[in-house]
Structure formats: structure tokens, C-alpha cells
C-alpha positions as CSV (number, residue, x, y, z in Angstrom):
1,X,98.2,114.1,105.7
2,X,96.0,113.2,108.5
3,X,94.9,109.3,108.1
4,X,92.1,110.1,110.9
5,X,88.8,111.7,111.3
6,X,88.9,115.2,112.7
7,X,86.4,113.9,115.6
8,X,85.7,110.5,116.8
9,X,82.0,110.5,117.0
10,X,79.3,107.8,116.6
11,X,78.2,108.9,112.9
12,X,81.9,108.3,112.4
13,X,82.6,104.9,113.9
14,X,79.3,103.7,112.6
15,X,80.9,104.7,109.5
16,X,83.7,103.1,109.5
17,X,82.3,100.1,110.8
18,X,79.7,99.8,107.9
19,X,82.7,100.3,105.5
20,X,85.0,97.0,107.1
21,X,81.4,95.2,106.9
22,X,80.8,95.9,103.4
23,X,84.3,94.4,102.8
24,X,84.0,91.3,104.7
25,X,80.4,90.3,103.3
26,X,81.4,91.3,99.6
27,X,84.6,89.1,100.0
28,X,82.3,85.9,101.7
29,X,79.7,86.2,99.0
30,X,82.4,86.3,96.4
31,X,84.8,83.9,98.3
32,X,86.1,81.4,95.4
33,X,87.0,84.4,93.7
34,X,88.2,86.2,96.5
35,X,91.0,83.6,97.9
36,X,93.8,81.1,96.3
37,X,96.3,81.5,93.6
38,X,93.7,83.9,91.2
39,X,92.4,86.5,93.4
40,X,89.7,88.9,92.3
41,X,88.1,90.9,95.1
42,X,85.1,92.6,94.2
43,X,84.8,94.2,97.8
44,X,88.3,95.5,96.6
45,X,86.1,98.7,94.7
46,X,85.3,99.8,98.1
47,X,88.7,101.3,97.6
48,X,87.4,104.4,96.0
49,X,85.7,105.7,98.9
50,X,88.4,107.4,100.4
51,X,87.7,110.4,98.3
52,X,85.2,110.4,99.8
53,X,85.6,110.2,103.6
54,X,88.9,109.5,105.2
55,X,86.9,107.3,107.5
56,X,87.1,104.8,104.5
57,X,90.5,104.1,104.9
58,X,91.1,102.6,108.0
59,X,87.5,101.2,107.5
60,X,88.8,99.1,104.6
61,X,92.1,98.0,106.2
62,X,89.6,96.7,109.0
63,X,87.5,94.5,106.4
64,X,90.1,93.5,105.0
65,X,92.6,92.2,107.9
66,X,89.0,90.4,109.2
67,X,88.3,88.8,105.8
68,X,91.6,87.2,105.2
69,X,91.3,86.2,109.2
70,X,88.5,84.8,109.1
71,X,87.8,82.9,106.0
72,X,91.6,81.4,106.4
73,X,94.0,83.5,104.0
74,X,97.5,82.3,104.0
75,X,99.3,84.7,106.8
76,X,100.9,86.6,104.3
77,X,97.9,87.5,102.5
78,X,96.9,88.3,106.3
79,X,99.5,90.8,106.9
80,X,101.0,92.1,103.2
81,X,97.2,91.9,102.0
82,X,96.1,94.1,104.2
83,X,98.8,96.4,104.6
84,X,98.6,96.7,100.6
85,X,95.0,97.8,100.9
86,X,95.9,100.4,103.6
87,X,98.4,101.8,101.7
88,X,96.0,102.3,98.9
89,X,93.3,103.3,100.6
90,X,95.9,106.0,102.0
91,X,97.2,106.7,98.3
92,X,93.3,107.0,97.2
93,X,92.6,109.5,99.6
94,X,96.3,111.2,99.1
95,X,95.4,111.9,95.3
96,X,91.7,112.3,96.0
97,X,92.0,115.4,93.7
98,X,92.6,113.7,90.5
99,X,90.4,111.1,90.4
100,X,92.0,109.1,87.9
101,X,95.7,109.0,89.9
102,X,93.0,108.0,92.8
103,X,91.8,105.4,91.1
104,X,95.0,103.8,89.9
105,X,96.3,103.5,93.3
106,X,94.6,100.4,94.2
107,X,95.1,98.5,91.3
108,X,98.8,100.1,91.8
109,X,99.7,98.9,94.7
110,X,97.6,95.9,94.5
111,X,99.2,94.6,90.9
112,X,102.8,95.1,92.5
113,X,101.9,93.6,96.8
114,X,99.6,91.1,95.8
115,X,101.4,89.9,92.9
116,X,104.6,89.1,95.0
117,X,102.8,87.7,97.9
118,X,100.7,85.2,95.1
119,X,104.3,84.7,93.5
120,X,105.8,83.6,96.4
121,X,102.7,81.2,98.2
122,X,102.1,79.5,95.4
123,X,105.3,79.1,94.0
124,X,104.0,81.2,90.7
125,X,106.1,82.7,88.2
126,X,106.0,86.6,88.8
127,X,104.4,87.4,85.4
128,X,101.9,84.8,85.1
């Protein structure tokens, strides 16, 4: 499956664009929940809208690389935090047929990625 837009155009990058923006303003506004040993992302619903434009998923790897950047994520959340929300933004859009598989991809892949990477920053036990 094709990851990219059938035409790079302006309607598209602006697009995309808006998408990474969203993410990086809904994880500043929501920062104390956002970063540290309990994450909870609200921009992480953005994740949906792959099924509806495949625009959407490199849009939210984007936001997502520049929100860990730039509010001073740990490097792993930097690089297996954002490659965990590219590959559900891929598996969203992969299953955007059944919107319920689509759906479970994020927390998916999220629960398993995010959980190590926590585990292993903060010295965590895997199950807490």
C-alpha cells in the first residue's frame, strides 16, 4: 500500500502540514499530560484520520517527531515515539475498511512501543 498521496499539490501539503500542527499544539496545550513516566496524548486521536486521507499519516509522524523535539522528550521517545505513531497511522489507514481494526491500531501499537520505551527510561516495571 502506497503511504503517499497520488499528487503532491498545495491542497495536499497544506494538508499535511495542518495535520503535524494540530499534533504539536494539542501536545503543548496538554504538555504535563503529554510527557514523563504517565503519558496521555490527547493529540494522539488525530490518529484516526488516516481513513480519511493518507495525507494524515506522514502528517502525524511529522507532529509528532516535532513535539517530542521540541518540548524535550527523552531521545527514545524521539525516535521509537514517533516511529510507533507512524506505524499506526500506517496500520489505521491499512485497515481503514473496518473501522473498529482501524481504530485499535493506535492504541495497538502504542500500549506495546510506548510501554517498552516508558519501561525502560524510567526504570518502570512493564505492567505497571
Amino acid at each position: 500500500m502506497n503511504l503517499l498521496p497520488p499528487r503532491w499539490d498545495v491542497r495536499t501539503l497544506t494538508t499535511g502540514g495542518i495535520i503535524a500542527a494540530l499534533y504539536v499544539v494539542l501536545t503543548a496545550v496538554f504538555a504535563p499530560l503529554s510527557f514523563g513516566a504517565v503519558q496521555f496524548r490527547v493529540s494522539e486521536m488525530l490518529t484516526l484520520l488516516p481513513v480519511l486521507n493518507v495525507i494524515a499519516v506522514p502528517g502525524l509522524f511529522v507532529g509528532c517527531f516535532l513535539s517530542n523535539v521540541l518540548f524535550g522528550a527523552p531521545w527514545q521517545d524521539v525516535v521509537f515515539g514517533s516511529l510507533a505513531t507512524l506505524v499506526a497511522a500506517w496500520l489505521t489507514r491499512r485497515f481503514r475498511n473496518d473501522l473498529w481494526l482501524a481504530a485499535f491500531m493506535p492504541v495497538a501499537v502504542n500500549g506495546i512501543v510506548i510501554g517498552l520505551m516508558l519501561s525502560v527510561v524510567y526504570a518502570l516495571p512493564l505492567f505497571a
